[in-house]
VOLO-967675 format. One record per residue (C-alpha): x, y, z. Coordinates in nm, 4 decimals, padded with zeros to 6 digits, always signed. Each point is the difference from the previous one (the first is absolute). Example, Ala and Ser with C-alpha at 12.3 -4.5 7.8 and 13.67 -1.06 7.14 Angstrom:
// VOLO-967675
<rec xx="+01.2300" yy="-00.4500" zz="+00.7800"/>
<rec xx="+00.1370" yy="+00.3440" zz="-00.0660"/>
END
This chain:
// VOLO-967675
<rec xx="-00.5959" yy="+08.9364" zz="+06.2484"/>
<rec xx="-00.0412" yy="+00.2116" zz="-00.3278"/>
<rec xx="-00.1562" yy="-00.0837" zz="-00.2900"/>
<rec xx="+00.1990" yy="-00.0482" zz="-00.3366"/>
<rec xx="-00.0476" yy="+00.2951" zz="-00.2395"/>
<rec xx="-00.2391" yy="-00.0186" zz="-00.2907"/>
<rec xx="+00.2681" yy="+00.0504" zz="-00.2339"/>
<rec xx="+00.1709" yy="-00.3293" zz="+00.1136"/>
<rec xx="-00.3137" yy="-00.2146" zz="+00.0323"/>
<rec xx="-00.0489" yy="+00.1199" zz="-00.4077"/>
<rec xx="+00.3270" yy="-00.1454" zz="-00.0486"/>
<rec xx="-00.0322" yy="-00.3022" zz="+00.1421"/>
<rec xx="-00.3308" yy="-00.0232" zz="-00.1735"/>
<rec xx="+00.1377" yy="+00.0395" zz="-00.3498"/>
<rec xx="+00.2899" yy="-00.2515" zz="+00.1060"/>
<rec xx="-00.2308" yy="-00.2534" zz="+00.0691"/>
<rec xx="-00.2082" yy="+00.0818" zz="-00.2978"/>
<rec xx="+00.2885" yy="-00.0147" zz="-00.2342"/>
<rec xx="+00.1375" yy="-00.2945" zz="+00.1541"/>
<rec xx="-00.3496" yy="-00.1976" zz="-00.0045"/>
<rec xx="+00.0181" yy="+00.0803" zz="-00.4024"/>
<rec xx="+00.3381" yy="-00.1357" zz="-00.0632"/>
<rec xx="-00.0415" yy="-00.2730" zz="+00.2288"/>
<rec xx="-00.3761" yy="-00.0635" zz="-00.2326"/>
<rec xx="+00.2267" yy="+00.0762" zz="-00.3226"/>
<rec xx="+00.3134" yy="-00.2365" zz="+00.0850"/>
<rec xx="-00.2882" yy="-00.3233" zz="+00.1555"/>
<rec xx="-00.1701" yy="+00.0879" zz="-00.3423"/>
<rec xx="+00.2875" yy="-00.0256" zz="-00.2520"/>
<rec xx="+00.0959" yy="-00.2445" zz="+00.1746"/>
<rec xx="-00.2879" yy="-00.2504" zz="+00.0192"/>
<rec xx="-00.0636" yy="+00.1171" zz="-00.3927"/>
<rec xx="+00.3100" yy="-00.1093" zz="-00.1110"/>
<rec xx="-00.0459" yy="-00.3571" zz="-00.0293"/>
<rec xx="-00.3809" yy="+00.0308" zz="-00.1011"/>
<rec xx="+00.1456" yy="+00.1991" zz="-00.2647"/>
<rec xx="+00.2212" yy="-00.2335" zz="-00.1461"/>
<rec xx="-00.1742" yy="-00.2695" zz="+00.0703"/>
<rec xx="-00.2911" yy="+00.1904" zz="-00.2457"/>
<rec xx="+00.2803" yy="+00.1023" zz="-00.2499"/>
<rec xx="+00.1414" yy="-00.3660" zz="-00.0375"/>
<rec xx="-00.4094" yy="-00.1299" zz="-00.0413"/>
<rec xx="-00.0074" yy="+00.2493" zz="-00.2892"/>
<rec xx="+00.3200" yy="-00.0445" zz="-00.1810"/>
<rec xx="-00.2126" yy="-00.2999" zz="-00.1746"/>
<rec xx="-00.3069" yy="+00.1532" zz="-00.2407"/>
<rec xx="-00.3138" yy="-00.0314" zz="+00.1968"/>
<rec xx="-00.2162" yy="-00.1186" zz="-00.3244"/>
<rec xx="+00.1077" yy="-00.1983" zz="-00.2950"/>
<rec xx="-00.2030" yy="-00.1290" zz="-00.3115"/>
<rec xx="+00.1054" yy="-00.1875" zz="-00.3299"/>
<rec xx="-00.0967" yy="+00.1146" zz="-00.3258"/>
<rec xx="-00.0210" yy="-00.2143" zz="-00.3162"/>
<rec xx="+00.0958" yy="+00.2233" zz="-00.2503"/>
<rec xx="-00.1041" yy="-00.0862" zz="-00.3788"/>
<rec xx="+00.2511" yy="+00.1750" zz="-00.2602"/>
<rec xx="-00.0330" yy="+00.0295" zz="-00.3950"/>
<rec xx="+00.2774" yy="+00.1860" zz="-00.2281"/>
<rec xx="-00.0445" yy="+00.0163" zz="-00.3261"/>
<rec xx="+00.2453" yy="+00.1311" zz="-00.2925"/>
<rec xx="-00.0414" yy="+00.0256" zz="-00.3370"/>
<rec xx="+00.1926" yy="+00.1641" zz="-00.2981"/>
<rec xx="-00.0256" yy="+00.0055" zz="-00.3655"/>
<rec xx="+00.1716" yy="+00.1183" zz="-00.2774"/>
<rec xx="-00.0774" yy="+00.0952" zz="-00.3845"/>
<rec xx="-00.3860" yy="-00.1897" zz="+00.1555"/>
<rec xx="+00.1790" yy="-00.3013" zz="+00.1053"/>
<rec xx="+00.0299" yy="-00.1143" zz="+00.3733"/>
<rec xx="+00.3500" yy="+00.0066" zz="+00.0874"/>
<rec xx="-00.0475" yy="-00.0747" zz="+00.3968"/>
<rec xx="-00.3347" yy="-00.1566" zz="+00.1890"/>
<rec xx="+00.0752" yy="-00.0797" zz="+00.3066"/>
<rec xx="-00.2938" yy="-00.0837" zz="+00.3153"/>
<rec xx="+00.0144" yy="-00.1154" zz="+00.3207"/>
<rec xx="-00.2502" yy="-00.0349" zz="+00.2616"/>
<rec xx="+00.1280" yy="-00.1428" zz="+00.3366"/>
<rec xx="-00.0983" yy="+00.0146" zz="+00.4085"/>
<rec xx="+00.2474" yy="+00.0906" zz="+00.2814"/>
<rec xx="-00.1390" yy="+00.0345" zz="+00.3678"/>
<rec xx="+00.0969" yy="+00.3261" zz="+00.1575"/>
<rec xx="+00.0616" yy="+00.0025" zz="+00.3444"/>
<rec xx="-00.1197" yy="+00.3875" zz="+00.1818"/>
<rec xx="+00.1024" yy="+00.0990" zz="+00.3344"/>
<rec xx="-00.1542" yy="+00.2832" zz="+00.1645"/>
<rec xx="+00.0626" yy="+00.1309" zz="+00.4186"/>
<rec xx="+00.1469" yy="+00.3024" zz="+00.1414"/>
<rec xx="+00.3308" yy="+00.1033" zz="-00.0034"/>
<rec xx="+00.1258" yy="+00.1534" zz="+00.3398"/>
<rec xx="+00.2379" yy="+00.2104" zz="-00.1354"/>
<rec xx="-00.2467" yy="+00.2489" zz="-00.0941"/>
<rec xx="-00.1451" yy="+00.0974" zz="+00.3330"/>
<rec xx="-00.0467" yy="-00.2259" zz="+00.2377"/>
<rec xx="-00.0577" yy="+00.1075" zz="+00.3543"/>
<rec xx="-00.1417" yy="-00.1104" zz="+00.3163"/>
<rec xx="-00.1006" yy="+00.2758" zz="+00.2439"/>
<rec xx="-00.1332" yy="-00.0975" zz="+00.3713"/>
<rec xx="-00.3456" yy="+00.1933" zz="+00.1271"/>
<rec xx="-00.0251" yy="-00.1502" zz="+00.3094"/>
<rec xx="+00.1113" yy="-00.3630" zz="+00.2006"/>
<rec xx="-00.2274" yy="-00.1873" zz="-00.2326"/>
<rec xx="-00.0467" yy="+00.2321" zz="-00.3029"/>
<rec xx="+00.2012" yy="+00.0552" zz="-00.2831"/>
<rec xx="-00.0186" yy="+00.1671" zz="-00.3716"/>
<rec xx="+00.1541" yy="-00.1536" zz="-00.2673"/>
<rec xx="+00.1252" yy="+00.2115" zz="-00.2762"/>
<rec xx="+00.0257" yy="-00.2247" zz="-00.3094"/>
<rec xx="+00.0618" yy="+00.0710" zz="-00.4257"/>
<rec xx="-00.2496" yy="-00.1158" zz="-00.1878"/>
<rec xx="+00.0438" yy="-00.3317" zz="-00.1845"/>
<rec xx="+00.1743" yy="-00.0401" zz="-00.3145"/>
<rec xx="+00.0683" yy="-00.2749" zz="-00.2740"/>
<rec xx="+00.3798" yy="-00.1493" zz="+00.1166"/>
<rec xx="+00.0435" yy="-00.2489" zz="-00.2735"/>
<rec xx="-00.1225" yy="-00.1076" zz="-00.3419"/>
<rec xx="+00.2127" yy="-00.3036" zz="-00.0980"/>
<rec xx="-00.0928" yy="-00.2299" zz="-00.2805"/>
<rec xx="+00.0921" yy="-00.3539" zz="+00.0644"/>
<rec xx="+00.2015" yy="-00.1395" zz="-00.3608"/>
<rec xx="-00.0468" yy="-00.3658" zz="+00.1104"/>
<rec xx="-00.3688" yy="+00.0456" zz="-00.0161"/>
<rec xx="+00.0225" yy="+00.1324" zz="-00.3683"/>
<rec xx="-00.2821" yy="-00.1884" zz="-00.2474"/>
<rec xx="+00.0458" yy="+00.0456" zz="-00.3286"/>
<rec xx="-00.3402" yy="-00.0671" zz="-00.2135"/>
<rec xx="+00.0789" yy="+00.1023" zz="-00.3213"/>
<rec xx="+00.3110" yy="+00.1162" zz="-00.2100"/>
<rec xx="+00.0680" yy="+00.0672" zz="-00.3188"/>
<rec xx="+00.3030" yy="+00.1209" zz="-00.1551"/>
<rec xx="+00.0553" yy="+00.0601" zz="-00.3777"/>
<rec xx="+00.3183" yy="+00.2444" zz="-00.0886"/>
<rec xx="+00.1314" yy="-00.0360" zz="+00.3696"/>
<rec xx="-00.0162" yy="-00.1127" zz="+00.2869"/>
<rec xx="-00.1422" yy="+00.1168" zz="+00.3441"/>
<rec xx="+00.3038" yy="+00.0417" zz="+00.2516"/>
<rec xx="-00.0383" yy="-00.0013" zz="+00.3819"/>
<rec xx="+00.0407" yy="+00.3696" zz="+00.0177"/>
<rec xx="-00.2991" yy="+00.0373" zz="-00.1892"/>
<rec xx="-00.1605" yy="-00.2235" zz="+00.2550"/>
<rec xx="+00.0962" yy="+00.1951" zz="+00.2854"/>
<rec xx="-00.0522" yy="+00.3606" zz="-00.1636"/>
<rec xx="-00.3489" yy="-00.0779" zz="+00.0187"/>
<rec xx="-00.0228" yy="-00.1658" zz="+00.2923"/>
<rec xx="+00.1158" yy="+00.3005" zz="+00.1798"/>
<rec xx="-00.2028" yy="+00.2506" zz="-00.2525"/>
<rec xx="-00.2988" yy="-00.2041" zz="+00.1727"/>
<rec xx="+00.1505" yy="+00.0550" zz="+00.3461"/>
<rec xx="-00.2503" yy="+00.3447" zz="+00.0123"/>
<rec xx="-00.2777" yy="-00.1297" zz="-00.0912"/>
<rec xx="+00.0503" yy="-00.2777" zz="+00.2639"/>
<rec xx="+00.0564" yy="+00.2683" zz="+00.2550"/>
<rec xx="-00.2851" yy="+00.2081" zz="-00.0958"/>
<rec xx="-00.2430" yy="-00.3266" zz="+00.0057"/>
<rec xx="+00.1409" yy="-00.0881" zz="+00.3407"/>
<rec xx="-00.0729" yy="+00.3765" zz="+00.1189"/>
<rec xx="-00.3086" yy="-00.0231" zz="-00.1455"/>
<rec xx="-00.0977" yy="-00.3170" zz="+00.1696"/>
<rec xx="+00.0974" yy="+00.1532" zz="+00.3329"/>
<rec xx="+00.3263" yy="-00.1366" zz="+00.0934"/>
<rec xx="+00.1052" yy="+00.3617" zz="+00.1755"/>
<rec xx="-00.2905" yy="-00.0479" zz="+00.2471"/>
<rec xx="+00.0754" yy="-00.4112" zz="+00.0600"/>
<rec xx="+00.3546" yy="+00.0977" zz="+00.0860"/>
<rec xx="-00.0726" yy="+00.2957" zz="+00.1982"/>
<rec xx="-00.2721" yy="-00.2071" zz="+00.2081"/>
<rec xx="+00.1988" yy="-00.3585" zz="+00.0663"/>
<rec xx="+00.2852" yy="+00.2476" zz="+00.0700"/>
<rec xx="-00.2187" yy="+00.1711" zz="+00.2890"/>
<rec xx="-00.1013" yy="-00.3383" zz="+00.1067"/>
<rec xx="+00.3640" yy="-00.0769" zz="+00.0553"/>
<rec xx="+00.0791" yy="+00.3217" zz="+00.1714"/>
<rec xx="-00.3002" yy="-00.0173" zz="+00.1871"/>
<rec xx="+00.0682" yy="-00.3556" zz="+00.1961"/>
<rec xx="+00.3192" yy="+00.1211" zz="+00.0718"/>
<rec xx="-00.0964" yy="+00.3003" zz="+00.1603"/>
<rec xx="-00.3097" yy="-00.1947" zz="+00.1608"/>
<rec xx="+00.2846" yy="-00.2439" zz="+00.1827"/>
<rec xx="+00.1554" yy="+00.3035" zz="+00.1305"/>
<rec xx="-00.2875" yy="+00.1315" zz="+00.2104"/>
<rec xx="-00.1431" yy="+00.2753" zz="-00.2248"/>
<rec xx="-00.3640" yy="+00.0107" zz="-00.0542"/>
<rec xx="-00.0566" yy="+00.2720" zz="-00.2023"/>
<rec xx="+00.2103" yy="+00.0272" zz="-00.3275"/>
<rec xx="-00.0661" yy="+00.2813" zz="-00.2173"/>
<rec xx="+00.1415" yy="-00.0747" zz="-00.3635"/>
<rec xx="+00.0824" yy="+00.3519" zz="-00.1844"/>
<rec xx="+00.0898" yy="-00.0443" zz="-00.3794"/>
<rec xx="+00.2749" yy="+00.2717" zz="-00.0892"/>
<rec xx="+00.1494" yy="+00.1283" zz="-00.2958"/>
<rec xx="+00.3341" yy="-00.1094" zz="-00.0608"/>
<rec xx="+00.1447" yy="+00.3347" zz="-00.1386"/>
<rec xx="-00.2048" yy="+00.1806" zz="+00.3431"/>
<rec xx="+00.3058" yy="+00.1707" zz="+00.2419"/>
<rec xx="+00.0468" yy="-00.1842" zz="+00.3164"/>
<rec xx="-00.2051" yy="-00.3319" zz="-00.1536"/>
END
């Protein structure tokens, strides 16, 4: 009986190598595929909300020849709904290290919505002498306080709420799947291959 050559039993080898990896690579992608949509539905909703109460004041004034020709003031309240979570689109990626460990690659957290709600407005004051105050002018500065809304709510750590319940999330459905060990890897959104 003689013994296969070397050269064969390396083939065979690498055969059965390769075909171990795309049998791992196929059972992978396809035991991800529903964990990843199930994750990417969870997250289509923001993962952290808060309402603001927004006070407003504009004031106008002109005068002419030292006589006022327009005074007008109003102070009013509007609650201003902020949405912050993590929008997929920028990088999201699940990448298997093992039967029960896996590394999520996630963007960071970012503010989704500011939205001012007009059935909340309060008006506490107006006064109008030469004219009067239209609803534009109401909504010009509601949105000129959109920023500083934002920048309280980034201020006040919204990012880091949003980033965290949306790792929560992620990490119960992963946890129902059989991994163990999940490995959460914040990514740039402009970074190649994210």
């Amino acid at each position: 009986m003689s013994r296969p050559s070397t050269e064969f039993l390396r083939i065979c080898l690498l055969i059965g190598i390769a075909a171990l990896f795309s049998g791992c690579s196929v059972d992978s992608e396809q035991r991800l595929s529903p964990i990843r949509q199930q994750i990417r539905s969870v997250l289509e909703i923001p993962s952290y909300e808060h309402i603001y109460r927004e006070v407003i004041y504009l004031g106008k004034e002109n005068s002419f020849l030292g006589f006022r020709t327009l005074d007008q003031r109003l102070l009013f309240a509007v609650d201003m709904r902020v949405q912050a979570g993590i929008r997929l689109d920028r990088g999201f990626q699940l990448r298997p290290a093992g039967t029960r460990r896996i590394d999520i690659l996630l963007p960071p957290a970012e503010i989704l919505l500011i939205d001012a709600d007009e059935e909340s407005i309060e008006q506490f004051f107006l006064l109008e002498r030469g004219g009067s105050i239209t609803h534009t002018e109401y909504y010009d500065e509601i949105e000129l306080s959109k920023e500083s809304v934002r920048d309280d709510a980034i201020s006040r750590g919204i990012l880091d709420k949003a980033e965290e319940n949306a790792r929560t999330l992620i990490r119960g459905i992963l946890s129902g799947a059989g991994y163990r060990e999940i490995r959460f890897i914040t990514v740039d959104p402009g970074e190649e291959g994210a």
